[in-house]
PDB file with SEQRES, HELIX, SHEET and CRYST1 records, atoms N, CA, C and O in Angstrom:
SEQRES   1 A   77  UNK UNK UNK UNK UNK UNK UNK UNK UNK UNK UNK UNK UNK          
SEQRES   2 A   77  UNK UNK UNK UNK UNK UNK UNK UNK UNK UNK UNK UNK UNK          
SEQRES   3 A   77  UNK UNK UNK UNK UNK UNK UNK UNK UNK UNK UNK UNK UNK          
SEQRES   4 A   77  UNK UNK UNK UNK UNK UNK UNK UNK UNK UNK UNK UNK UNK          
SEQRES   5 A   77  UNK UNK UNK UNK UNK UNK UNK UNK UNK UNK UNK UNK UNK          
SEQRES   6 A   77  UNK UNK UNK UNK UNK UNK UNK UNK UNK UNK UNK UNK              
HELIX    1 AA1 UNK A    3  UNK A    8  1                                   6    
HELIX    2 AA2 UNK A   13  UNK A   29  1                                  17    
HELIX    3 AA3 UNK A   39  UNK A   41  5                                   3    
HELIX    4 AA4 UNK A   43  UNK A   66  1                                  24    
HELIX    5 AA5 UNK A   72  UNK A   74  5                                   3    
CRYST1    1.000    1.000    1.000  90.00  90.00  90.00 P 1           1          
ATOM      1  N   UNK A   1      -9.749  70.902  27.189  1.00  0.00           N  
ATOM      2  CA  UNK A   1     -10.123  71.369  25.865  1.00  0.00           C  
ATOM      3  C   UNK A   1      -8.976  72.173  25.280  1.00  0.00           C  
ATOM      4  O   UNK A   1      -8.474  73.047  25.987  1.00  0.00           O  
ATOM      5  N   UNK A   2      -8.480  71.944  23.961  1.00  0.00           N  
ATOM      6  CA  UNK A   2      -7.803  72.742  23.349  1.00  0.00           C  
ATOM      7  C   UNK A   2      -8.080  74.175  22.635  1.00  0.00           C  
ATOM      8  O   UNK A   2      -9.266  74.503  22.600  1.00  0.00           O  
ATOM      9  N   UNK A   3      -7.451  74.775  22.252  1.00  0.00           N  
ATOM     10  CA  UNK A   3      -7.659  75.864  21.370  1.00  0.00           C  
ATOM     11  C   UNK A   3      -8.420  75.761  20.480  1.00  0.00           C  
ATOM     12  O   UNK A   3      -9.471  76.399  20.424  1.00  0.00           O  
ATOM     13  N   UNK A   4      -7.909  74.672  19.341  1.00  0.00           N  
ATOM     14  CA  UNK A   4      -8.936  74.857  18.121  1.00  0.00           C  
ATOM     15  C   UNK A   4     -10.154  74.118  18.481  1.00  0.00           C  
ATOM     16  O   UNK A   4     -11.022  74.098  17.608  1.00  0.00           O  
ATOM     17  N   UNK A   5     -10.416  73.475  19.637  1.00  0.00           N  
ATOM     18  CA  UNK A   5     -11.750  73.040  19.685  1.00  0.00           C  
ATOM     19  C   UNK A   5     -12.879  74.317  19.946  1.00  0.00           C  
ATOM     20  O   UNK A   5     -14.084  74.435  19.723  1.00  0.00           O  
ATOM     21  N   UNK A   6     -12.054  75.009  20.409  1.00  0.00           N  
ATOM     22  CA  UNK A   6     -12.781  76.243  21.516  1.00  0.00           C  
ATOM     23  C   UNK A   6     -12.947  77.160  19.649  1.00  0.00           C  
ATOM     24  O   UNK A   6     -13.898  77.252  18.872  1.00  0.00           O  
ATOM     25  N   UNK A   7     -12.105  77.455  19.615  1.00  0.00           N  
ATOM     26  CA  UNK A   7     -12.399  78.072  18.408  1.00  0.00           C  
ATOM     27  C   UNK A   7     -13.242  77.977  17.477  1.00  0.00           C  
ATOM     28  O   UNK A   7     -13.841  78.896  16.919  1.00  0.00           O  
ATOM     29  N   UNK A   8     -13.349  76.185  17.171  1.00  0.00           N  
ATOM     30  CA  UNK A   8     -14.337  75.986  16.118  1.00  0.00           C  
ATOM     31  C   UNK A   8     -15.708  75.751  16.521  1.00  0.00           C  
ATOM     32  O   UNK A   8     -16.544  75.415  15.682  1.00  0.00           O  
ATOM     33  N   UNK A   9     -16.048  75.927  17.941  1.00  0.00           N  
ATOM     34  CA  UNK A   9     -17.088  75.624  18.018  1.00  0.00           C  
ATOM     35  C   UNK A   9     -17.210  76.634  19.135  1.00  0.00           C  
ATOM     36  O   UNK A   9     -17.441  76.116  20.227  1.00  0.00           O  
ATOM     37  N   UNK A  10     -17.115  77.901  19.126  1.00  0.00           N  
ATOM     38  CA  UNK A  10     -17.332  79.702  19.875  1.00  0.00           C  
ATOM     39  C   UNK A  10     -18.870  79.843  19.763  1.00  0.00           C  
ATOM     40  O   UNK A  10     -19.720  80.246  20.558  1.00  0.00           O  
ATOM     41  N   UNK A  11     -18.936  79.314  18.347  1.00  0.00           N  
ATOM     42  CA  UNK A  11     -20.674  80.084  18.447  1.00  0.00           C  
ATOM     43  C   UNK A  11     -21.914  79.615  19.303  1.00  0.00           C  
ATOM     44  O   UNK A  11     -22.902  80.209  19.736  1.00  0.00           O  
ATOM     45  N   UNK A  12     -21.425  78.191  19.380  1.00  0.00           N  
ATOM     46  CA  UNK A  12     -22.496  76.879  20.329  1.00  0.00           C  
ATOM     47  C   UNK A  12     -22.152  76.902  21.901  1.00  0.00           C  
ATOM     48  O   UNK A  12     -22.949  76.406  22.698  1.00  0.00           O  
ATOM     49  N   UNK A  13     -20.766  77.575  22.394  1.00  0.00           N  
ATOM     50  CA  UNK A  13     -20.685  77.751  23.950  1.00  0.00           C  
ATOM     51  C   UNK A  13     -20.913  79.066  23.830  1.00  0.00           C  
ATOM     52  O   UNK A  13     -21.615  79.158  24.837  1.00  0.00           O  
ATOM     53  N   UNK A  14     -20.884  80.099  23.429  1.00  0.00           N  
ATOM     54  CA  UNK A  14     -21.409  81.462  23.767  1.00  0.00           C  
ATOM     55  C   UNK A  14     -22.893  81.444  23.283  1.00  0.00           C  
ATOM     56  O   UNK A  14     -23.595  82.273  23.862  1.00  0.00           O  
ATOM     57  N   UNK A  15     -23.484  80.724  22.404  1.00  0.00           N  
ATOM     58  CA  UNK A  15     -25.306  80.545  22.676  1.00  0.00           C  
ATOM     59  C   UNK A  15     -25.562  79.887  23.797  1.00  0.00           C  
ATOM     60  O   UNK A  15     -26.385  80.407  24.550  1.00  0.00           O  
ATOM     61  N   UNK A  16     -24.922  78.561  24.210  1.00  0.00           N  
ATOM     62  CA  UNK A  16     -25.363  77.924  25.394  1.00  0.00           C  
ATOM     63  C   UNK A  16     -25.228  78.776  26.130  1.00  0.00           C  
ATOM     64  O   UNK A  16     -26.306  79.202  26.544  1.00  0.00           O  
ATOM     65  N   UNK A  17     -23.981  79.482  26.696  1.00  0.00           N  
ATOM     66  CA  UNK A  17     -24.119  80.424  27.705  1.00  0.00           C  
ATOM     67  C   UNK A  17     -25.105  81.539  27.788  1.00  0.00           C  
ATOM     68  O   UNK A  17     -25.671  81.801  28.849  1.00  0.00           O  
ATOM     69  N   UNK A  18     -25.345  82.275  26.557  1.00  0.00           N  
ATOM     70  CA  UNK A  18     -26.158  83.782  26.706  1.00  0.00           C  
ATOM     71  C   UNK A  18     -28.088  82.659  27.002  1.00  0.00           C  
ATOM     72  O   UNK A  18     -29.179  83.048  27.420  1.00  0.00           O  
ATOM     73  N   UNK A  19     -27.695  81.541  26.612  1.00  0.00           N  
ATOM     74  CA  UNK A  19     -29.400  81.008  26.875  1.00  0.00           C  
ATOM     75  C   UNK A  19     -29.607  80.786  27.941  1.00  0.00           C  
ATOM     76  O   UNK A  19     -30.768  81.039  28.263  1.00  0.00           O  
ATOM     77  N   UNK A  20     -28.674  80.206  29.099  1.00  0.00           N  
ATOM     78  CA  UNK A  20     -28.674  79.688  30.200  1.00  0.00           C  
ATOM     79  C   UNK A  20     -28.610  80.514  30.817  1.00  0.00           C  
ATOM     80  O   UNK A  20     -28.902  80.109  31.943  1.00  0.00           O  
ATOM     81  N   UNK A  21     -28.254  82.221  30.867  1.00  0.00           N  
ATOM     82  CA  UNK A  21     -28.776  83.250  31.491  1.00  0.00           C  
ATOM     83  C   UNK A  21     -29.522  84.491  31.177  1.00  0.00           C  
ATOM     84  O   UNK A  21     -29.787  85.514  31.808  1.00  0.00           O  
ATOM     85  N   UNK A  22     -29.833  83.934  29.676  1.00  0.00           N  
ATOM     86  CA  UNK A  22     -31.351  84.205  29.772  1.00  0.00           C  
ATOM     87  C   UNK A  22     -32.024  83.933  30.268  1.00  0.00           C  
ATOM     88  O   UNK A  22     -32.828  84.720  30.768  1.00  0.00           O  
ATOM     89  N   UNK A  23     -32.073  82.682  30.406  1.00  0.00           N  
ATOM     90  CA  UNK A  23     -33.034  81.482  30.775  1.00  0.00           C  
ATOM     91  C   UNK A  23     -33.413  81.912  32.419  1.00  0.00           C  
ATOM     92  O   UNK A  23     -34.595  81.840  32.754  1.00  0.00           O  
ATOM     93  N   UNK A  24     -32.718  82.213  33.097  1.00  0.00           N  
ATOM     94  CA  UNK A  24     -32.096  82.379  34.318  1.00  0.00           C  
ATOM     95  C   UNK A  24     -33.055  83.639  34.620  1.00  0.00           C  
ATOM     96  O   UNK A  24     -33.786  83.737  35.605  1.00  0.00           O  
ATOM     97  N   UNK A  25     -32.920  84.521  33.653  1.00  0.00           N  
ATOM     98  CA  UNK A  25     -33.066  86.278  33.699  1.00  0.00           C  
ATOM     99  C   UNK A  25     -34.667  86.192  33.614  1.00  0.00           C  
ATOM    100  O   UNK A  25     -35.332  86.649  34.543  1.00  0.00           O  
ATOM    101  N   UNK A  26     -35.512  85.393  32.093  1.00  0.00           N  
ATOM    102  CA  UNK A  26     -36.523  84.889  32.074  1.00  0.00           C  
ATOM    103  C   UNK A  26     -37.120  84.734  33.569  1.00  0.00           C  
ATOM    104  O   UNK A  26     -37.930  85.505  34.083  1.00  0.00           O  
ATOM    105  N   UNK A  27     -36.540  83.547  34.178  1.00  0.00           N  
ATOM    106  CA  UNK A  27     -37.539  82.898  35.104  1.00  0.00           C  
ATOM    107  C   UNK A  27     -37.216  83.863  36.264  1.00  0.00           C  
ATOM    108  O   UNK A  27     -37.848  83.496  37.255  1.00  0.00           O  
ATOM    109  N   UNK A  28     -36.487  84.936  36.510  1.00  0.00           N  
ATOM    110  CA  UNK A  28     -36.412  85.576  37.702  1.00  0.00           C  
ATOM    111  C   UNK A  28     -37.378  86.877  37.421  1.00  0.00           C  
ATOM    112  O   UNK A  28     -37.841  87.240  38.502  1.00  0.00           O  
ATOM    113  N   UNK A  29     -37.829  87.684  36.362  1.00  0.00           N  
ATOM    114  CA  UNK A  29     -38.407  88.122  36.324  1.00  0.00           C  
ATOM    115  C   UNK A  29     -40.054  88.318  35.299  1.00  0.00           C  
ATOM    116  O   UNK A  29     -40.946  89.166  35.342  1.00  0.00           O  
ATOM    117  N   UNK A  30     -39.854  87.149  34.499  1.00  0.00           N  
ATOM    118  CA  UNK A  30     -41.176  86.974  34.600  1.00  0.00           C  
ATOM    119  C   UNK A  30     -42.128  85.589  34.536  1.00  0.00           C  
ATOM    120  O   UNK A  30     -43.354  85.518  34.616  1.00  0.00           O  
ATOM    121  N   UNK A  31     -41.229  84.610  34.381  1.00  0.00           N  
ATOM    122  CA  UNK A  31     -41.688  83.142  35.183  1.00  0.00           C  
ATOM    123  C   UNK A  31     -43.015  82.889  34.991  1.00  0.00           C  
ATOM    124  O   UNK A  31     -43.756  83.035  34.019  1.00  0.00           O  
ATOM    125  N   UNK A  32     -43.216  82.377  36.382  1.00  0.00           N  
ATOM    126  CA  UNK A  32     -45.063  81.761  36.559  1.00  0.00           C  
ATOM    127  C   UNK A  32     -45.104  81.796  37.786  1.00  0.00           C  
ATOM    128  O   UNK A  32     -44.436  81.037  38.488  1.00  0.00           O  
ATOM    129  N   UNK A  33     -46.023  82.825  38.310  1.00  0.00           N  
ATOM    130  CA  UNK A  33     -46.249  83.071  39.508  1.00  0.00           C  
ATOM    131  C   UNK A  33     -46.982  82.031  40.258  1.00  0.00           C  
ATOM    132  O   UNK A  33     -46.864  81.562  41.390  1.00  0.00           O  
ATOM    133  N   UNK A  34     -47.634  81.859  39.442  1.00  0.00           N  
ATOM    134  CA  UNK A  34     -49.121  80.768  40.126  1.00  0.00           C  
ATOM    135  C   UNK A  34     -48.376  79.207  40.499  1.00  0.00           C  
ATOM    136  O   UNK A  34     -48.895  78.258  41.087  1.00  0.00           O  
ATOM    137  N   UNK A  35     -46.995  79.322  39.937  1.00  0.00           N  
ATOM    138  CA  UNK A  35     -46.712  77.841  40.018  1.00  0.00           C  
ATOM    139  C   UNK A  35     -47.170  76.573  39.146  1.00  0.00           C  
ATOM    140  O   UNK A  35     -46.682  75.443  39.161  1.00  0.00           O  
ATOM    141  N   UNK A  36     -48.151  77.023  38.444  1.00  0.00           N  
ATOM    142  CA  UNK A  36     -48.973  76.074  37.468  1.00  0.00           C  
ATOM    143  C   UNK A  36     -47.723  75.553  36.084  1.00  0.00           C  
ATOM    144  O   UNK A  36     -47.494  74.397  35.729  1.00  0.00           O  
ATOM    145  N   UNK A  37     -47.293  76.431  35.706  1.00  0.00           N  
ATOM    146  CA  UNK A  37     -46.672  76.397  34.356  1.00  0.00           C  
ATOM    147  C   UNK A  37     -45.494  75.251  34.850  1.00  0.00           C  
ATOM    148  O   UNK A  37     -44.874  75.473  35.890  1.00  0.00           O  
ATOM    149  N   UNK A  38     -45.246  74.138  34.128  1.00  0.00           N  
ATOM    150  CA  UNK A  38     -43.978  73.319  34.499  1.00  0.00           C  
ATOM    151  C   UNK A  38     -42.929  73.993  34.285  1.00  0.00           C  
ATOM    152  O   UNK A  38     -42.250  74.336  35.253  1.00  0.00           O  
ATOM    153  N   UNK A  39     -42.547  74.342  32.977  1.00  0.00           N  
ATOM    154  CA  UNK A  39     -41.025  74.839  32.643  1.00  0.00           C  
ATOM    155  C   UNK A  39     -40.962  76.117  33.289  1.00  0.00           C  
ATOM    156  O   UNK A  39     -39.890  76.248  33.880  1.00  0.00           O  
ATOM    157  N   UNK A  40     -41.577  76.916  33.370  1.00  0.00           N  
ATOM    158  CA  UNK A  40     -41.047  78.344  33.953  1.00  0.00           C  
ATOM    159  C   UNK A  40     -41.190  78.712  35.343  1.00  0.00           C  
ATOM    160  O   UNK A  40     -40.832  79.738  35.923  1.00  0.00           O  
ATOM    161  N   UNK A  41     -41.868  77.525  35.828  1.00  0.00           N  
ATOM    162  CA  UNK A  41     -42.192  77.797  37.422  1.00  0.00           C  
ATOM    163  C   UNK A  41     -41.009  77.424  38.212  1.00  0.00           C  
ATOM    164  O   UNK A  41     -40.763  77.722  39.382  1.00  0.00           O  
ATOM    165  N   UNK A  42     -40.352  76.762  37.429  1.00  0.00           N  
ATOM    166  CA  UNK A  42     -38.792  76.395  38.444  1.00  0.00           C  
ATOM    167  C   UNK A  42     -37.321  76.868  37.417  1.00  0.00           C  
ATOM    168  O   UNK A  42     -37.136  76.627  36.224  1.00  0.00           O  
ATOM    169  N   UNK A  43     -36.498  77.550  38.315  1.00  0.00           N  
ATOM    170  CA  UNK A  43     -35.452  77.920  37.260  1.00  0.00           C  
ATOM    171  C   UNK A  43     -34.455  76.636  37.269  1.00  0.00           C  
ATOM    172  O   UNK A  43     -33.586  76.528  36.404  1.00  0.00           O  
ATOM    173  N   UNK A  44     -34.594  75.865  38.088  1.00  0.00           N  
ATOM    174  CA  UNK A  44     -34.200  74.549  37.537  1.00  0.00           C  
ATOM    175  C   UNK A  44     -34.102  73.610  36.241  1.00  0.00           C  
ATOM    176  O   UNK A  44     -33.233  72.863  35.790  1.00  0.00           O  
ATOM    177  N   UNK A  45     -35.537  74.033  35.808  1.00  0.00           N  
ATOM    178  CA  UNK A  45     -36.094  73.674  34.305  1.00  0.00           C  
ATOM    179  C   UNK A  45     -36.425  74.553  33.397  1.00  0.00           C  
ATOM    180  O   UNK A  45     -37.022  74.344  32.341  1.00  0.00           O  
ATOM    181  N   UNK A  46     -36.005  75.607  33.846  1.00  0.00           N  
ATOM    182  CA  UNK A  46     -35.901  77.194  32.763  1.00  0.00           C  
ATOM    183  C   UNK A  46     -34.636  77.123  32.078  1.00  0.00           C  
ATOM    184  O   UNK A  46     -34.474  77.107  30.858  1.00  0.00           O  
ATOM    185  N   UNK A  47     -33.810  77.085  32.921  1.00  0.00           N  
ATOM    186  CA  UNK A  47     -31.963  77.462  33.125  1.00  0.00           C  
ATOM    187  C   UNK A  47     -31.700  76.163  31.586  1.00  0.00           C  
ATOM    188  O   UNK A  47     -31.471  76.628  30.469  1.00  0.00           O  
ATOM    189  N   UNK A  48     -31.767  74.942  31.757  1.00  0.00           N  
ATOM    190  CA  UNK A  48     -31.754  74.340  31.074  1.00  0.00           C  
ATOM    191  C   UNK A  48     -31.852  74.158  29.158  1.00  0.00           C  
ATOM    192  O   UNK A  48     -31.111  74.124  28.175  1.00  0.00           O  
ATOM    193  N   UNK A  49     -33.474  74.077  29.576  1.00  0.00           N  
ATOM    194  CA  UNK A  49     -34.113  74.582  28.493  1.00  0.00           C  
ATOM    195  C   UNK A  49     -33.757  75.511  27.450  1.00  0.00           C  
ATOM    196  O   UNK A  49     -33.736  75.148  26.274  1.00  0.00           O  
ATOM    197  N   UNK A  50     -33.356  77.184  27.958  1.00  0.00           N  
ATOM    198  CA  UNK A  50     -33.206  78.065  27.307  1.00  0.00           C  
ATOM    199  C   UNK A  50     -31.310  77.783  27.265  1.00  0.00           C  
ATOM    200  O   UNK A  50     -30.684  78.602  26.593  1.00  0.00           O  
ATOM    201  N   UNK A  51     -30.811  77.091  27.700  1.00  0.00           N  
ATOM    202  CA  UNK A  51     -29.523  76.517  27.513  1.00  0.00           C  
ATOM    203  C   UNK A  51     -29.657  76.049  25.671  1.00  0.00           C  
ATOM    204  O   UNK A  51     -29.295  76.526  24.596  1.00  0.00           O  
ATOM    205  N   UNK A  52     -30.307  74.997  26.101  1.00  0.00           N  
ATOM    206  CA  UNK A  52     -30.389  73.863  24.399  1.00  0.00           C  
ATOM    207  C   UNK A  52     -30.841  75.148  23.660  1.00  0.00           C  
ATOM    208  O   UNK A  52     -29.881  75.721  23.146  1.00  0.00           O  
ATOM    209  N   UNK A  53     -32.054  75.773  23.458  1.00  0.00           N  
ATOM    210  CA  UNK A  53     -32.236  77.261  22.613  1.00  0.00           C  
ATOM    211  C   UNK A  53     -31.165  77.598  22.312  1.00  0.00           C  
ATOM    212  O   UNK A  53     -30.719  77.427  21.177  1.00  0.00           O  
ATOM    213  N   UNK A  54     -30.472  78.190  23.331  1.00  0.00           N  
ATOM    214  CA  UNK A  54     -29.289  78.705  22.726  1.00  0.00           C  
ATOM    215  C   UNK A  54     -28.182  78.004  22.382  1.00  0.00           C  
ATOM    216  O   UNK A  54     -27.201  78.715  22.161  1.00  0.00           O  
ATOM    217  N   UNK A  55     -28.040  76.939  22.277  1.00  0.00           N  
ATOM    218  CA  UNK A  55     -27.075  76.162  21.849  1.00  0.00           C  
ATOM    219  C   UNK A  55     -27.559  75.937  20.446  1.00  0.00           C  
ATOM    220  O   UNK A  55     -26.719  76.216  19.590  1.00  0.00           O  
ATOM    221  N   UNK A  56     -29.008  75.388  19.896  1.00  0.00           N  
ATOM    222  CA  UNK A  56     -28.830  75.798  18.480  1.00  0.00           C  
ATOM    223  C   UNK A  56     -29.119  76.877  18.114  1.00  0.00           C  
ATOM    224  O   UNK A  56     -29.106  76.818  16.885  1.00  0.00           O  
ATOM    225  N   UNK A  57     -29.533  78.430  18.608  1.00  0.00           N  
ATOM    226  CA  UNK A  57     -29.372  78.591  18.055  1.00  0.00           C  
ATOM    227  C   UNK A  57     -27.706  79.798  17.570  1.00  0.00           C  
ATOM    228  O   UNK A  57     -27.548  80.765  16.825  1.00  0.00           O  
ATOM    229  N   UNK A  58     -26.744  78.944  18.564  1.00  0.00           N  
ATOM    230  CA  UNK A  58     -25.741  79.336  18.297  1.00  0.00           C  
ATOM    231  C   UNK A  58     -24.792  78.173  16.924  1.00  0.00           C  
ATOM    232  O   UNK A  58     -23.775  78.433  16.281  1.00  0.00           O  
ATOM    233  N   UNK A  59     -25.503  77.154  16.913  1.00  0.00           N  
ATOM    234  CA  UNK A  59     -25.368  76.193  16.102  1.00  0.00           C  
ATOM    235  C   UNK A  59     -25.947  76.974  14.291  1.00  0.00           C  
ATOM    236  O   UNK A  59     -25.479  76.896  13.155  1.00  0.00           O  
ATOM    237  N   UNK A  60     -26.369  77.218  14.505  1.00  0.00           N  
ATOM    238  CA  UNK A  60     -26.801  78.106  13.041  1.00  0.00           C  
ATOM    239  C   UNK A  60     -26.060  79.153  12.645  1.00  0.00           C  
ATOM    240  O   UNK A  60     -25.561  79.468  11.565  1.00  0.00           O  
ATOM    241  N   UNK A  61     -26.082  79.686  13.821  1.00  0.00           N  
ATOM    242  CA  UNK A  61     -24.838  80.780  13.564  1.00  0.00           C  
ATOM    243  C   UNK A  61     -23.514  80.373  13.033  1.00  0.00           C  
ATOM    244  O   UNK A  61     -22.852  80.870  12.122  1.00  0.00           O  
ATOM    245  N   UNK A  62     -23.233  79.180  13.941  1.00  0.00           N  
ATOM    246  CA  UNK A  62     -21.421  78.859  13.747  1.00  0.00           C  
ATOM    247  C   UNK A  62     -21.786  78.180  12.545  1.00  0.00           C  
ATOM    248  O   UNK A  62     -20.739  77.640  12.188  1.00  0.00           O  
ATOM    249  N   UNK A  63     -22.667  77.905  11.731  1.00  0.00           N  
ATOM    250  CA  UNK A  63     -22.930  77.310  10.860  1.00  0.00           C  
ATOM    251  C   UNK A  63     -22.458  77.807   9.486  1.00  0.00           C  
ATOM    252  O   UNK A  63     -21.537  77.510   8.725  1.00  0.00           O  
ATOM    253  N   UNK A  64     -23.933  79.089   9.486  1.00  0.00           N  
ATOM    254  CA  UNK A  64     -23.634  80.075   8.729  1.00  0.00           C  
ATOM    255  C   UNK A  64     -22.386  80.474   8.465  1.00  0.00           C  
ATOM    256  O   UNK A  64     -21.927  80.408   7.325  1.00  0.00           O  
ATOM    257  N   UNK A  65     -21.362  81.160  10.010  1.00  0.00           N  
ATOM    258  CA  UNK A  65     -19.853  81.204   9.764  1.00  0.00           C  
ATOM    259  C   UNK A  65     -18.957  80.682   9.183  1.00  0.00           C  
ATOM    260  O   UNK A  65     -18.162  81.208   8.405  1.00  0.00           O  
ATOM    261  N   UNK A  66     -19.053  79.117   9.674  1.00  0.00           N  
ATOM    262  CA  UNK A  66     -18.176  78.282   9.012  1.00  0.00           C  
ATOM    263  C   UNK A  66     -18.218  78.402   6.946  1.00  0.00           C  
ATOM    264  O   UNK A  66     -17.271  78.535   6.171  1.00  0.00           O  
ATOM    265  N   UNK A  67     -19.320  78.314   6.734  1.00  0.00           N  
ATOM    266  CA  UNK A  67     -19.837  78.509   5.156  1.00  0.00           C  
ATOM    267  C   UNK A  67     -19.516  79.765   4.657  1.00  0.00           C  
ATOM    268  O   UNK A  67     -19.462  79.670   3.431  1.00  0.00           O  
ATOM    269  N   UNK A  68     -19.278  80.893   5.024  1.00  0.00           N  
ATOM    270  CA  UNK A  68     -18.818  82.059   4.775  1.00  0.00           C  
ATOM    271  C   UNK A  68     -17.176  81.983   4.996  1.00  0.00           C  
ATOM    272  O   UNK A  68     -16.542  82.896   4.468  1.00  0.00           O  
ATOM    273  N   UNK A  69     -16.671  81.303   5.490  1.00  0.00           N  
ATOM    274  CA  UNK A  69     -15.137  81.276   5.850  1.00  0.00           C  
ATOM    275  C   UNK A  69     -14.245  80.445   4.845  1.00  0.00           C  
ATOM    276  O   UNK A  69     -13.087  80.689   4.506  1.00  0.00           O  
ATOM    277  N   UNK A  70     -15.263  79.149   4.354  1.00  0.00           N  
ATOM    278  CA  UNK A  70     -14.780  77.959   3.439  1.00  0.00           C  
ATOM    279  C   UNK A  70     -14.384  78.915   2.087  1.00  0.00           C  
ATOM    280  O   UNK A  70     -15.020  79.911   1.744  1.00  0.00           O  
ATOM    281  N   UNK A  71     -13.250  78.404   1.444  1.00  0.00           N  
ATOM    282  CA  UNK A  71     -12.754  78.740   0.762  1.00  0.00           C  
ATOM    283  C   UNK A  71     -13.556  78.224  -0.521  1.00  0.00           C  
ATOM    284  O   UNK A  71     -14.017  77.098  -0.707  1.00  0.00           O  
ATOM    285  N   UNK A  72     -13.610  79.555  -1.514  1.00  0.00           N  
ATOM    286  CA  UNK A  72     -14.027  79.197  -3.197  1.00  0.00           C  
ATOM    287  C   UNK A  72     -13.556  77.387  -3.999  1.00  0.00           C  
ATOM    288  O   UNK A  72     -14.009  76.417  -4.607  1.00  0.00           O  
ATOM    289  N   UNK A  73     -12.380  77.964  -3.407  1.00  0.00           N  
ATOM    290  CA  UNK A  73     -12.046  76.095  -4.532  1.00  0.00           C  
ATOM    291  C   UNK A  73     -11.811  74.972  -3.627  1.00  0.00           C  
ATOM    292  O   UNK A  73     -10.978  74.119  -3.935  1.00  0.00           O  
ATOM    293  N   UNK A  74     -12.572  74.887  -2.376  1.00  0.00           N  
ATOM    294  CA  UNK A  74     -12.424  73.709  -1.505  1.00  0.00           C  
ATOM    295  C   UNK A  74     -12.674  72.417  -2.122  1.00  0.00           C  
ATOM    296  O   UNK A  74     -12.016  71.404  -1.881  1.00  0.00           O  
ATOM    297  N   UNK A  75     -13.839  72.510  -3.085  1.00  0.00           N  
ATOM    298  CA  UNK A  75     -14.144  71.043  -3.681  1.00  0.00           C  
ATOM    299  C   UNK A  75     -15.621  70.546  -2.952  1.00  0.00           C  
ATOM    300  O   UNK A  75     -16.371  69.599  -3.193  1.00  0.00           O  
ATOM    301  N   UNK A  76     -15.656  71.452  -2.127  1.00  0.00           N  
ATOM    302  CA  UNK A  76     -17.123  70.567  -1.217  1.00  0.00           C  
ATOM    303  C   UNK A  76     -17.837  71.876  -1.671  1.00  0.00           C  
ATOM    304  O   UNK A  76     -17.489  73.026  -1.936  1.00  0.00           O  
ATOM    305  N   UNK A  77     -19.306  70.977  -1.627  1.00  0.00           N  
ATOM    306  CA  UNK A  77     -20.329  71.793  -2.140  1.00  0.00           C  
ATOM    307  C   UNK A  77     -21.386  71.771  -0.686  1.00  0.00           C  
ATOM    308  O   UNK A  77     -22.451  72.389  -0.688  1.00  0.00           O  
TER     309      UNK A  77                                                      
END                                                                             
């Protein structure tokens, strides 16, 4: 991966990341004890899950950013 890839797209690997240990943090302390619940009873399928969460919603963010950064007379609306 290069620089400007990493750059233009910061907001969608630092959501994936802060979700995937959330996700992590979630299922280690308050989960599903009983085992019943599918997604939270295994951090296998927690870890994941709260991955994609945070990937959009780091996707909105870098979104928002990008639209605040674009210049007045770009031509795109």
């Amino acid at each position: 991966m290069n620089k400007a890839f990493l750059k233009k797209y910061l907001p969608e690997i630092i959501g994936t990341l802060l979700g995937a240990v959330g996700g992590y943090i979630y299922w280690k302390f308050v989960g599903c004890v009983s085992g019943t619940c599918t997604i939270k009873s295994n951090w296998y399928l927690m870890v994941p899950w709260a991955a994609v969460l945070g990937f959009l919603a780091g996707s909105v963010a870098g979104d928002i950013i990008r639209k605040r950064k674009k210049p007045a007379g770009s031509g795109e609306n």
